[in-house]
Structures are given as structure tokens and as C-alpha cells.
N, CA, C and O atoms as a GROMACS GRO file, in nm:
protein
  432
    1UNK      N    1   7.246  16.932   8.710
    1UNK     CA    2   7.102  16.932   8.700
    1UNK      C    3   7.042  17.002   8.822
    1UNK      O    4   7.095  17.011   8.932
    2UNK      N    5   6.913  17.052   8.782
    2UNK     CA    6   6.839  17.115   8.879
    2UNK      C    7   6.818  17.044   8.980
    2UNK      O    8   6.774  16.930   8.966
    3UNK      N    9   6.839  17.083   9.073
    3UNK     CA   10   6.749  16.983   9.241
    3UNK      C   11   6.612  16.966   9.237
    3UNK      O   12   6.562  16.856   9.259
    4UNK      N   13   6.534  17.085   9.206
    4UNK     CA   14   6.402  17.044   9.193
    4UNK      C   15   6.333  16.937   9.102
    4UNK      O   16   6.220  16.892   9.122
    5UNK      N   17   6.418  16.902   8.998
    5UNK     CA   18   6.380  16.795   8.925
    5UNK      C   19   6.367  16.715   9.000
    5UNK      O   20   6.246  16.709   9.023
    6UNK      N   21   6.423  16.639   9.060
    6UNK     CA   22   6.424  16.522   9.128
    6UNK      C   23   6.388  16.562   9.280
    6UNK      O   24   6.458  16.521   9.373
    7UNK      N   25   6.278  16.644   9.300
    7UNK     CA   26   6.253  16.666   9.424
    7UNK      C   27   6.152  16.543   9.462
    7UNK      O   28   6.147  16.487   9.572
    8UNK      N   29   6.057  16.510   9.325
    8UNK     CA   30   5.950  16.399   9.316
    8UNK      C   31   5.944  16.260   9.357
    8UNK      O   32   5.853  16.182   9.383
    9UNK      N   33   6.093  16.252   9.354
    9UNK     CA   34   6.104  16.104   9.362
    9UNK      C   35   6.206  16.112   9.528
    9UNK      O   36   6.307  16.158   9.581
   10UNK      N   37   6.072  16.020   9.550
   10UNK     CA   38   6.082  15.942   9.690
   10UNK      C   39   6.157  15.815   9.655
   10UNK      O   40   6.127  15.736   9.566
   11UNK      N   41   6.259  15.808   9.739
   11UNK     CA   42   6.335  15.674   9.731
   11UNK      C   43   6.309  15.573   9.898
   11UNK      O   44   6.293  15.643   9.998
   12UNK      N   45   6.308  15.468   9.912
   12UNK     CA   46   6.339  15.410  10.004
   12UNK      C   47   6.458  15.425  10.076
   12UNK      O   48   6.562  15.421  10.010
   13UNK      N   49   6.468  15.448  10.235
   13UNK     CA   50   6.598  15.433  10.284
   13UNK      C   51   6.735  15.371  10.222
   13UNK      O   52   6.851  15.412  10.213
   14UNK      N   53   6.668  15.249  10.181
   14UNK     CA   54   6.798  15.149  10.164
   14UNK      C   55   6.863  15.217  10.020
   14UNK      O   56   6.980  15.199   9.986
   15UNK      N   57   6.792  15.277   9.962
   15UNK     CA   58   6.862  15.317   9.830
   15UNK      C   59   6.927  15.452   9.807
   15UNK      O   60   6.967  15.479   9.694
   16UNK      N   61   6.938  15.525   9.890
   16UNK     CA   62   6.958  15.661   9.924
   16UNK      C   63   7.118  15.675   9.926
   16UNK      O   64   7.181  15.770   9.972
   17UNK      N   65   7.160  15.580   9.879
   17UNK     CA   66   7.321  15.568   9.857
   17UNK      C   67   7.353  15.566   9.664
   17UNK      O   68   7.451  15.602   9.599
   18UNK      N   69   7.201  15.502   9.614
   18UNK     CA   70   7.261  15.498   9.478
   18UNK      C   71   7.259  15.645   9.419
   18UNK      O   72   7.196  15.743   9.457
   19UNK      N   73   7.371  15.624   9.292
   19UNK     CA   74   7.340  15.753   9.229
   19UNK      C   75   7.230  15.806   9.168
   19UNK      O   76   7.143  15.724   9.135
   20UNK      N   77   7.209  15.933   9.142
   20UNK     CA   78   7.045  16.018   9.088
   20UNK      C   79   7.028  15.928   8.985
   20UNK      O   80   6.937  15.845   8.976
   21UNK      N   81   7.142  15.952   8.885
   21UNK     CA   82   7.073  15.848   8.744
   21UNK      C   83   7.043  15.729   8.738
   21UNK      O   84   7.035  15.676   8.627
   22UNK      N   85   7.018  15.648   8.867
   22UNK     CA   86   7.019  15.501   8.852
   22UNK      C   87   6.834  15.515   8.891
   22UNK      O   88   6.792  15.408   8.935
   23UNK      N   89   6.759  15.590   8.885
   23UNK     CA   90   6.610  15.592   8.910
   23UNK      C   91   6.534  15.607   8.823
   23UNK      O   92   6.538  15.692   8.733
   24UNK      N   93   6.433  15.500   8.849
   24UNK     CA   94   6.382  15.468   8.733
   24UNK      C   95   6.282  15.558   8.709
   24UNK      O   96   6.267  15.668   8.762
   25UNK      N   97   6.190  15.486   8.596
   25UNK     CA   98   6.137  15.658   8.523
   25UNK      C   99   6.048  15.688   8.592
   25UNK      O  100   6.036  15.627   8.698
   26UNK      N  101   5.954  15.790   8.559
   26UNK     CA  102   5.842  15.891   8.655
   26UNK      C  103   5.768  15.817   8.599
   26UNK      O  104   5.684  15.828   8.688
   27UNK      N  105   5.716  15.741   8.522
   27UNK     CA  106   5.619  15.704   8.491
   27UNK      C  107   5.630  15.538   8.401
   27UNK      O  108   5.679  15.528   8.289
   28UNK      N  109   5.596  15.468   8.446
   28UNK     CA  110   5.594  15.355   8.340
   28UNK      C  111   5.469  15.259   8.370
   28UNK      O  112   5.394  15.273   8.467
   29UNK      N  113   5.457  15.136   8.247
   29UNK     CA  114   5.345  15.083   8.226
   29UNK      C  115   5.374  14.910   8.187
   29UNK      O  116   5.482  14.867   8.148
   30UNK      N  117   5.286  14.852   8.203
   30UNK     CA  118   5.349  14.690   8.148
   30UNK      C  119   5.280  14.650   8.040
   30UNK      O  120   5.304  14.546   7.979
   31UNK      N  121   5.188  14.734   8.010
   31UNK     CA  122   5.106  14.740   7.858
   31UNK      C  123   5.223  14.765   7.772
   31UNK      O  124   5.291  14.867   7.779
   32UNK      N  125   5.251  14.635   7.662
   32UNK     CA  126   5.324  14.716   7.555
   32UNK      C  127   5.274  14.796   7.464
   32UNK      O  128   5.319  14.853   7.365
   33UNK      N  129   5.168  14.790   7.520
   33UNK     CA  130   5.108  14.896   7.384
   33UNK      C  131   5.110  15.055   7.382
   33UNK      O  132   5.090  15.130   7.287
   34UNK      N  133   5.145  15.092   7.546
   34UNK     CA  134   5.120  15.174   7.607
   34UNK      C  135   5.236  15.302   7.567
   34UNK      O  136   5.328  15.254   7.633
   35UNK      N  137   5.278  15.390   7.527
   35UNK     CA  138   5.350  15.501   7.548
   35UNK      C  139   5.460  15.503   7.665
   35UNK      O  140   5.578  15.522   7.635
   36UNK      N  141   5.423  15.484   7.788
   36UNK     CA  142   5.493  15.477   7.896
   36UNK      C  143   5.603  15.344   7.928
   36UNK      O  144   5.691  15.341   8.014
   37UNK      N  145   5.559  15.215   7.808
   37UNK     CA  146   5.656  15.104   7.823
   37UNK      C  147   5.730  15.101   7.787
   37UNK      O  148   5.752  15.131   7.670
   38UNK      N  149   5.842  15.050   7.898
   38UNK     CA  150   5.984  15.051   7.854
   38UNK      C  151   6.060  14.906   7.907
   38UNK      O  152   6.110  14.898   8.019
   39UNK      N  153   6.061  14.826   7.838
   39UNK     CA  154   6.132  14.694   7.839
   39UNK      C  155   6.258  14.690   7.931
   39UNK      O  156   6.271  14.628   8.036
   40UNK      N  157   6.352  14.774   7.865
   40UNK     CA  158   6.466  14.750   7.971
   40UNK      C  159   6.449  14.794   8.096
   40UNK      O  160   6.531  14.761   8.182
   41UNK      N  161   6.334  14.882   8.132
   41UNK     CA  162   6.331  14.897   8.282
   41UNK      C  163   6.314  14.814   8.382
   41UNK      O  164   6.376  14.781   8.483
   42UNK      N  165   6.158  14.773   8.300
   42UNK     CA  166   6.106  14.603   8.373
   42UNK      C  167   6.190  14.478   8.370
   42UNK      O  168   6.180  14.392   8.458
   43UNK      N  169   6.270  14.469   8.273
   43UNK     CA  170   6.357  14.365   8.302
   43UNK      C  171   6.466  14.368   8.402
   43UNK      O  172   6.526  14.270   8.445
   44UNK      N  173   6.492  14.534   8.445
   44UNK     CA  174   6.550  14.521   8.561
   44UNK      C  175   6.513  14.496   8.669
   44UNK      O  176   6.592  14.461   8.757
   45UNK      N  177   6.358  14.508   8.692
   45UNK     CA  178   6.286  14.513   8.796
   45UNK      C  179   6.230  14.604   8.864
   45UNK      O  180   6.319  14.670   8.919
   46UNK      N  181   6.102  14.652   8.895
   46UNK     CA  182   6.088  14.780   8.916
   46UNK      C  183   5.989  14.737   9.070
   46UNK      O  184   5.883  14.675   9.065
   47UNK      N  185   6.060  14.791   9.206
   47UNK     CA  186   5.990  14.757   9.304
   47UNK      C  187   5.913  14.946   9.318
   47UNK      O  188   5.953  15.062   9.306
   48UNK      N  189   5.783  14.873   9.351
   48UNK     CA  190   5.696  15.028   9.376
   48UNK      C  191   5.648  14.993   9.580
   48UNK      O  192   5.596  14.887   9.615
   49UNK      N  193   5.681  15.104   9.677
   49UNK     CA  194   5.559  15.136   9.766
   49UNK      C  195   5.450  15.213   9.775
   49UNK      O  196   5.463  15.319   9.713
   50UNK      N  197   5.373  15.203   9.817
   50UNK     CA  198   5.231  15.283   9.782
   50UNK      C  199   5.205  15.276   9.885
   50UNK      O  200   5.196  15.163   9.933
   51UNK      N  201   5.179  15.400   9.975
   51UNK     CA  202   5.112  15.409  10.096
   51UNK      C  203   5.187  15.374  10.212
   51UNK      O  204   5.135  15.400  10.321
   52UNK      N  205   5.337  15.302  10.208
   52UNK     CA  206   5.407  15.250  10.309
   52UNK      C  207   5.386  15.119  10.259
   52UNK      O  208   5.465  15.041  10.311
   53UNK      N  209   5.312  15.068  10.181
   53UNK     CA  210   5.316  14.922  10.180
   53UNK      C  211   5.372  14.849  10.023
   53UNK      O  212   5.314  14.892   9.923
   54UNK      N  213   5.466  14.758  10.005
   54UNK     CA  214   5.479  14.727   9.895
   54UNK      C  215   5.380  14.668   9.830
   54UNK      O  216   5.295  14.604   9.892
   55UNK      N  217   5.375  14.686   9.661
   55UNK     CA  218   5.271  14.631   9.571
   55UNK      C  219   5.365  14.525   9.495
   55UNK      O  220   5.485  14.543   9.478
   56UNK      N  221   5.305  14.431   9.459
   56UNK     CA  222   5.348  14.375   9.340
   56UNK      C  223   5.228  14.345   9.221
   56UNK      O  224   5.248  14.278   9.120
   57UNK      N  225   5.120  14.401   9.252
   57UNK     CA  226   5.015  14.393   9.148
   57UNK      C  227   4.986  14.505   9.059
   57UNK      O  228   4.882  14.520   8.994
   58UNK      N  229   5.102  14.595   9.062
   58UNK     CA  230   5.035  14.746   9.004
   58UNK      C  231   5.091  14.718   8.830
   58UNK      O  232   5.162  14.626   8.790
   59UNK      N  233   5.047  14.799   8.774
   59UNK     CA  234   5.001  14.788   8.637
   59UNK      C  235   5.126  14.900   8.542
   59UNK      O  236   5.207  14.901   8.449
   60UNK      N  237   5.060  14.986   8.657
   60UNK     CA  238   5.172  15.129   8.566
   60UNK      C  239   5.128  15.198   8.703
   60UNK      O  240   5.048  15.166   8.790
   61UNK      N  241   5.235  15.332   8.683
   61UNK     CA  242   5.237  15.379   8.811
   61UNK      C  243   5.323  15.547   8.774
   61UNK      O  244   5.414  15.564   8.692
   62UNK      N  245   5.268  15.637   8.850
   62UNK     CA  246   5.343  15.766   8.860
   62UNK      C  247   5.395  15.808   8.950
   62UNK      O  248   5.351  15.790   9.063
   63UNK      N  249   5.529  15.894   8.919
   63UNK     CA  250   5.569  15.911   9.078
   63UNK      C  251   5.531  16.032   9.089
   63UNK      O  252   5.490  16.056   9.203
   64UNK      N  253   5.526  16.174   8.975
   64UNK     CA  254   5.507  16.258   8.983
   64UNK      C  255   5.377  16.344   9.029
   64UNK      O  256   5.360  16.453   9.086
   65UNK      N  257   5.283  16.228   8.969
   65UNK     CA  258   5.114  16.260   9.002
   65UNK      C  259   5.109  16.211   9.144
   65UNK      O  260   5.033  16.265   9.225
   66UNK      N  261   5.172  16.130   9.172
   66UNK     CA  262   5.149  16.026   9.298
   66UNK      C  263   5.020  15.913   9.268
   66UNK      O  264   4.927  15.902   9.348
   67UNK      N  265   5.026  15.857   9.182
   67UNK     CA  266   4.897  15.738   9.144
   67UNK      C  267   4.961  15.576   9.108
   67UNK      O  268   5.077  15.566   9.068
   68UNK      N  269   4.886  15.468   9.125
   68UNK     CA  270   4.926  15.383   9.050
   68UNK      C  271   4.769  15.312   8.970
   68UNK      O  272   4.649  15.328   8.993
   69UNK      N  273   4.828  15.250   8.895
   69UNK     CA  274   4.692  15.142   8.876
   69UNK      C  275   4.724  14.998   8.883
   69UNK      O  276   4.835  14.946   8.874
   70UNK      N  277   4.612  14.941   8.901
   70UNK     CA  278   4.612  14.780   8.939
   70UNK      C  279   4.464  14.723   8.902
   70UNK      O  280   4.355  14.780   8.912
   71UNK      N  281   4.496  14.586   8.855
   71UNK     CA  282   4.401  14.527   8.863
   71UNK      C  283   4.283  14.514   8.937
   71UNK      O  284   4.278  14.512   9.060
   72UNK      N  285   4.158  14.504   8.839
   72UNK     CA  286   4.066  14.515   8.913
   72UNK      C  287   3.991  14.379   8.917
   72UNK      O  288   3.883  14.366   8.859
   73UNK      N  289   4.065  14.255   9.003
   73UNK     CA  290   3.984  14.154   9.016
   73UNK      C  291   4.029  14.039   8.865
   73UNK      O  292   4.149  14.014   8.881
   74UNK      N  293   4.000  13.996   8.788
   74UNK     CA  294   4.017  13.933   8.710
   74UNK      C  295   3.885  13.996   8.571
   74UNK      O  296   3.857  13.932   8.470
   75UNK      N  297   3.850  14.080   8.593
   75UNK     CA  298   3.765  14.126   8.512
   75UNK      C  299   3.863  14.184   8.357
   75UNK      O  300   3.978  14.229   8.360
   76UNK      N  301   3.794  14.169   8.256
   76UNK     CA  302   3.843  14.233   8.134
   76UNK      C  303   3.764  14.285   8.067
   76UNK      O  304   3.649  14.246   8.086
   77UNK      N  305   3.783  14.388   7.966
   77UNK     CA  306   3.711  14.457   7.904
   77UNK      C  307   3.686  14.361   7.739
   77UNK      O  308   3.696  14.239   7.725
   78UNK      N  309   3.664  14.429   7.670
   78UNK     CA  310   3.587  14.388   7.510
   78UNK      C  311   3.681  14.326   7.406
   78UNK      O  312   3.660  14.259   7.305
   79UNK      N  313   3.823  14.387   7.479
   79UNK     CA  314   3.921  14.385   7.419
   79UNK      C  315   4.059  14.288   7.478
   79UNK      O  316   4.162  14.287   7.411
   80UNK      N  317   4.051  14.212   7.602
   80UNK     CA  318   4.100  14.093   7.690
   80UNK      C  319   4.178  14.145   7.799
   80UNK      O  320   4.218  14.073   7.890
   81UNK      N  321   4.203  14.280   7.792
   81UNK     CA  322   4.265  14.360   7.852
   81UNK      C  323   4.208  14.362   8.009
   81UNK      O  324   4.089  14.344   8.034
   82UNK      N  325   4.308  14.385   8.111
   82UNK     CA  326   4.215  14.371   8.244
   82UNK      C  327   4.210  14.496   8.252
   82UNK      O  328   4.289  14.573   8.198
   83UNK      N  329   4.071  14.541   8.353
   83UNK     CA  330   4.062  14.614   8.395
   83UNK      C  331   4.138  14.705   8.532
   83UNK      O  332   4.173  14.645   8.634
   84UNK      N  333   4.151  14.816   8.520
   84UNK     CA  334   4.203  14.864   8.640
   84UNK      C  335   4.169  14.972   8.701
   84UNK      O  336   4.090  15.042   8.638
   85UNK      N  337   4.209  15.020   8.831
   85UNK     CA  338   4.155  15.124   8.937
   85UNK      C  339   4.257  15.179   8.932
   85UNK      O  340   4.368  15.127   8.931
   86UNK      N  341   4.224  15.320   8.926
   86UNK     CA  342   4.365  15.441   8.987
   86UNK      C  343   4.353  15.479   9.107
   86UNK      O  344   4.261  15.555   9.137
   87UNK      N  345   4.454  15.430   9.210
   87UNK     CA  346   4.478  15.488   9.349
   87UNK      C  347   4.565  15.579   9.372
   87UNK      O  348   4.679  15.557   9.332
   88UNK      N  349   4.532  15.730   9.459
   88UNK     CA  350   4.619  15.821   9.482
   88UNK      C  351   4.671  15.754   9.589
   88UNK      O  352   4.629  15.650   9.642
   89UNK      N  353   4.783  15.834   9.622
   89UNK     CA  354   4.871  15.822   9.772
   89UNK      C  355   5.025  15.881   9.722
   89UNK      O  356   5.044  15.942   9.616
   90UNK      N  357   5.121  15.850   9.814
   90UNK     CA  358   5.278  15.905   9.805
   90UNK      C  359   5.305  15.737   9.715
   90UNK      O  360   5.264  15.626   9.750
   91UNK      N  361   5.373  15.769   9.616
   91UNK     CA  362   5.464  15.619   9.564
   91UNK      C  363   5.539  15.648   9.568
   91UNK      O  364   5.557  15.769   9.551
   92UNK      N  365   5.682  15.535   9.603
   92UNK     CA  366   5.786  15.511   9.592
   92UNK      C  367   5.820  15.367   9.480
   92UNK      O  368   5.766  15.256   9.480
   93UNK      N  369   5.929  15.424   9.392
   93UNK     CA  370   6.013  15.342   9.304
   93UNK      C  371   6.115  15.304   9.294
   93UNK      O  372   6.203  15.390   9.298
   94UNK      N  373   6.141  15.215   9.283
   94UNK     CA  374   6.328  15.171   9.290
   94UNK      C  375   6.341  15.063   9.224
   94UNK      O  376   6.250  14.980   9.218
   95UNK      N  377   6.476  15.046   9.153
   95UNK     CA  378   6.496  14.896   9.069
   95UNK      C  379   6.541  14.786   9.191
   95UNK      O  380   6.604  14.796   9.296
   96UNK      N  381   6.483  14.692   9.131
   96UNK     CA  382   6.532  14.585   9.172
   96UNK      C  383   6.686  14.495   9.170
   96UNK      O  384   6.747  14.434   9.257
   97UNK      N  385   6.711  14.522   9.029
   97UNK     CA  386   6.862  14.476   9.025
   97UNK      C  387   6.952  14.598   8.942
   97UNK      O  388   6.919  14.679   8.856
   98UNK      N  389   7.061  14.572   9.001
   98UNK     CA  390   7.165  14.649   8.930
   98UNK      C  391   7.153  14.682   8.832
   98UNK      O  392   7.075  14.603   8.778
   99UNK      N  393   7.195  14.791   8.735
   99UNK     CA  394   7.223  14.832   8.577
   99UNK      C  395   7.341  14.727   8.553
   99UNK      O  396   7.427  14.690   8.632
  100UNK      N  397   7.316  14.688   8.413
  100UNK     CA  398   7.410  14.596   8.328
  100UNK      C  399   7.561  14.660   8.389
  100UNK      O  400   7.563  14.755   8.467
  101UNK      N  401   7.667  14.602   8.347
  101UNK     CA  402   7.801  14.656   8.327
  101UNK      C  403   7.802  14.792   8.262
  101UNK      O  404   7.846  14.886   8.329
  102UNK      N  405   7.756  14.816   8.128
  102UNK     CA  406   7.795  14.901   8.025
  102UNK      C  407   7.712  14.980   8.041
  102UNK      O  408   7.697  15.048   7.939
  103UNK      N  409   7.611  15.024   8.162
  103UNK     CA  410   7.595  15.152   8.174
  103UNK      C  411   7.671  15.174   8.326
  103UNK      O  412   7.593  15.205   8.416
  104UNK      N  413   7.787  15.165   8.357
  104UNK     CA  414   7.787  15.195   8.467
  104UNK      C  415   7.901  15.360   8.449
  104UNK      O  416   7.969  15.414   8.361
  105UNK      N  417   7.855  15.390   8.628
  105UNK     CA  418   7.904  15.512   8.598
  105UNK      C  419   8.034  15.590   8.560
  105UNK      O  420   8.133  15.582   8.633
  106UNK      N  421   8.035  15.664   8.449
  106UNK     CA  422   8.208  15.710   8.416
  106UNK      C  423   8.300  15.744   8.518
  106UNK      O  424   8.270  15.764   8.636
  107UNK      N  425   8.413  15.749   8.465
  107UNK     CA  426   8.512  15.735   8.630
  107UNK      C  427   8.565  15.908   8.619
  107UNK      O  428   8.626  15.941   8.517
  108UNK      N  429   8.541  16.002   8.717
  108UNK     CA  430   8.572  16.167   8.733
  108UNK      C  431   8.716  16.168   8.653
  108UNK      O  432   8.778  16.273   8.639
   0.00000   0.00000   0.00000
């Protein structure tokens, strides 16, 4: 694969040992309703930094645009849905726990 593909994604120090394919996607969301949700990701755990600082309130998040969104307060719209703010800055993504057994990586 191209290098520039994965020029986007900022990893944390500590993870700079796992392999390319173990990073999670450029884009995801916790809306299931949403296009961008993907179940098995979040169940692995998806830690985001934003700005140098970790979030645990963000909503959905890009690595490529550099944005996330988050709640805005406890407010909801018409529809029960909360509302949210899009913040630019550099994000960083990384899973939280290991991939299952049965995706792990083939042996050369």
C-alpha cells in the first residue's frame, strides 16, 4: 500500500509498534443510524485525542478532516437526539483493546 494513505493518521506514541491494519477507521459515529457506524469497532473501543487532550464525550469524529463532534450540554432536538458542536484541531485514534483472535495477523 501507498504511504500516503496513511499519512493522516496520527497515532499516539504508545501505539507506534502496532501494525498499519490494526487502525481504526477515518471516520466513525455512535449514531446507529448514521452511515459512518460500525459496531465492531466500538466494541473494541475507540480512544480519540483532540488537541493533546483525551475526550471521552465525542460523538463521531474524523481523522482525515481533523474534526470531532460532541455533545452539546444535554440539549436535544425534535427528534430526542442530542445535539452537537463540530470542533477542528489535529485528532488522534486508537483502539482500546486488542482485535479478537481470528483476525490476527497471517504468519509470512
Amino acid at each position: 500500500m501507498s504511504r500516503a494513505v496513511f499519512a493522516g493518521l496520527a497515532r499516539p506514541p504508545a501505539l507506534g509498534a502496532r501494525r498499519m491494519t490494526d487502525a481504526p477507521p477515518d471516520r466513525l459515529s455512535i449514531d446507529p443510524q448514521s452511515p459512518h457506524h460500525d459496531e465492531t469497532a466500538l466494541a473494541r473501543g475507540i480512544g480519540i485525542r483532540f488537541k493533546g487532550v483525551e475526550r471521552k464525550d465525542v460523538e463521531e469524529y474524523s481523522l482525515s478532516e481533523g474534526w470531532i463532534r460532541v455533545a452539546l450540554g444535554k440539549k436535544v432536538d425534535r427528534r430526542g437526539r442530542s445535539l452537537t458542536v463540530k470542533l477542528s484541531g489535529p485528532v488522534e485514534a486508537w483502539f482500546e483493546r486488542a482485535a479478537p483472535d481470528g483476525d490476527a495477523e497471517p504468519a509470512a
